[in-house]
C-alpha positions in Angstrom: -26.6 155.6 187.9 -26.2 159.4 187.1 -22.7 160.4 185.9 -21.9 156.4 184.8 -20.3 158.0 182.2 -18.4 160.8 183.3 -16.9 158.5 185.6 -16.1 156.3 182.9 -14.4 159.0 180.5 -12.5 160.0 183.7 -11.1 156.5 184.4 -10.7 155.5 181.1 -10.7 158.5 178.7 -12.7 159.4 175.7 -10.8 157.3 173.3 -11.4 154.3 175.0 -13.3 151.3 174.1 -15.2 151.0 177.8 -16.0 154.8 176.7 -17.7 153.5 173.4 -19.3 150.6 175.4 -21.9 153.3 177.2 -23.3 154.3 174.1 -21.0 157.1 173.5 -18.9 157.8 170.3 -14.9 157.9 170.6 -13.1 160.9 170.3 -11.3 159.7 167.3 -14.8 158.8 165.5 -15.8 162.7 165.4 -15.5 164.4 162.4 -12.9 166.6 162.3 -14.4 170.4 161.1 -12.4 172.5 159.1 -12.9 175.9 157.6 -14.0 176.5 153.5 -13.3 179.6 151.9 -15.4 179.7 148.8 -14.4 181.9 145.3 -11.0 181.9 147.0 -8.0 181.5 144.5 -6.4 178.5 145.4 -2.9 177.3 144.7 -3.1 174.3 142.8 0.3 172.5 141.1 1.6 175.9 139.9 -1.8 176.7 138.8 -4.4 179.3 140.1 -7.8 177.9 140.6 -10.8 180.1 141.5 -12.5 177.7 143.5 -16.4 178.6 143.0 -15.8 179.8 139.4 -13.8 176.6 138.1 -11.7 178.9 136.0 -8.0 177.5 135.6 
């Protein structure tokens, strides 16, 4: 029974539903990370917004 589900993400992929089905999550159901710059002017509408500071 050991690598059940490495041999299902290999047939099937990591997006699949049989994937899913072992107790897994998709690969579309991750959260996606991203990077946050804070106290970074931002460009806002042809504004400048300090982020951290709220200052427009």
């Amino acid at each position: 029974m050991l690598g059940a589900r490495d041999q299902v993400a290999a047939k099937f992929g990591k997006n699949s539903d049989p994937y899913a089905a072992t107790g897994l999550k998709k690969k579309s159901e991750h959260k996606k990370g991203g990077r946050v710059i804070r106290g970074w002017p931002i460009q806002r509408a042809g504004q400048l917004e300090l982020g951290s500071l709220g200052v427009w």
